[in-house]
N, C-alpha and C positions, 0 to 999 in steps of 0.2 A: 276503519281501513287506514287511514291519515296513522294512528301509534304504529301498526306493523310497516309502512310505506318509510316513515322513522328506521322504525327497529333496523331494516332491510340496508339504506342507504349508511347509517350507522357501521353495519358489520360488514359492507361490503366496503367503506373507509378503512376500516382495520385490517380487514383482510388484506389489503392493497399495502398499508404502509407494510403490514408482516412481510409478505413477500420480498418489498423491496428492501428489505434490512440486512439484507443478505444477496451478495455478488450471485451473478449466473457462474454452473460451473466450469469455461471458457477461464475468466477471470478469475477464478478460485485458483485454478492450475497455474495459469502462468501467473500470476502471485507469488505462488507458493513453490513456484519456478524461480523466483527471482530470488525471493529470501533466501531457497537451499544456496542459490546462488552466492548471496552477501554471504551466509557462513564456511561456506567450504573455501572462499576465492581466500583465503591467509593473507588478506589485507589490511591495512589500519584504519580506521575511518573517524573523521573529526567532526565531532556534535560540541559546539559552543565552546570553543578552545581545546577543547580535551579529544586525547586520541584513545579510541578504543580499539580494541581486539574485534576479529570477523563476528565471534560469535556474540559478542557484546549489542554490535549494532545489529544484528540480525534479530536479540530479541528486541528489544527496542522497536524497530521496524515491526515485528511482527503485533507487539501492543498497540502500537497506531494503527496498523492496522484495522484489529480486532475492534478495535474503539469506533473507527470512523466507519468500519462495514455495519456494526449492529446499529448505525445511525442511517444507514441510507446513502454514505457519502461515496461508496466506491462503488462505480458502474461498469468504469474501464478499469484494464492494467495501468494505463494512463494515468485515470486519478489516483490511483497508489501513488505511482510516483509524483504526482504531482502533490496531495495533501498529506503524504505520510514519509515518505522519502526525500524530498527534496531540500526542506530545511526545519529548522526549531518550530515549533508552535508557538515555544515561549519569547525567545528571541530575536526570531526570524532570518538567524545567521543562515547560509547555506551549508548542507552536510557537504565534508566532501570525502574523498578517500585516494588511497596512496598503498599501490602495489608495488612492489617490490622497490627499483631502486626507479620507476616510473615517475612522472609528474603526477602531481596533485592534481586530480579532478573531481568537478562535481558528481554526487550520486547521482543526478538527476541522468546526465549524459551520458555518467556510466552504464548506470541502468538500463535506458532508451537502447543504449548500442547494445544492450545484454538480450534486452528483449527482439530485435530485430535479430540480430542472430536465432534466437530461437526460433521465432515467427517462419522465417526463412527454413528450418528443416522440420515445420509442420505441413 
């Protein structure tokens, strides 16, 4: 009885981390809300000195994410932006970005106010 009571608490650990490896789909959308978002807005956005193009940092963005969702690490929209959006992993500079003839701001804030508006016409 003791090896199957094993077996059991075993696949029901697994089971669990499978699960959480992967956002609920609330946070899949507005994610994936936000990303369309970084590629379409025709803005520049600067990752550790260098300015890239919308769709540069949208895939970017979207690798971090993909990395940190099959870990477990994104639960909220929030921790997107917080562990994949917001600055380098390698550096820890802050991303930022820069519309049109706009000030420079960070993606975090951008984003935040991106997602707040969206929130707001759900």
């Amino acid at each position: 009885m003791r090896p199957i009571a094993g077996a059991v608490c075993m696949l029901t650990l697994l089971l669990a981390t499978a699960a959480r490896a992967e956002p609920g789909m609330p946070v899949a959308v507005e994610v994936n809300f936000l990303l369309g978002y970084v590629e379409g807005a025709g803005c520049a956005f600067n990752r550790n000195g260098t300015w890239y193009d919308s769709r540069a940092a949208q895939t970017h963005l979207r690798d971090k994410y993909k990395y940190l969702a099959a870990r477990g690490l994104v639960n909220s929209t929030e921790d997107f932006i917080e562990r994949a959006a917001t600055a380098s992993s390698l550096s820890g500079q802050p991303y930022e970005v820069r519309c049109g003839g706009n000030a420079t701001v960070t993606t975090n804030r951008w984003l935040r106010d991106e997602l707040a508006r969206f929130r707001a016409f759900q």
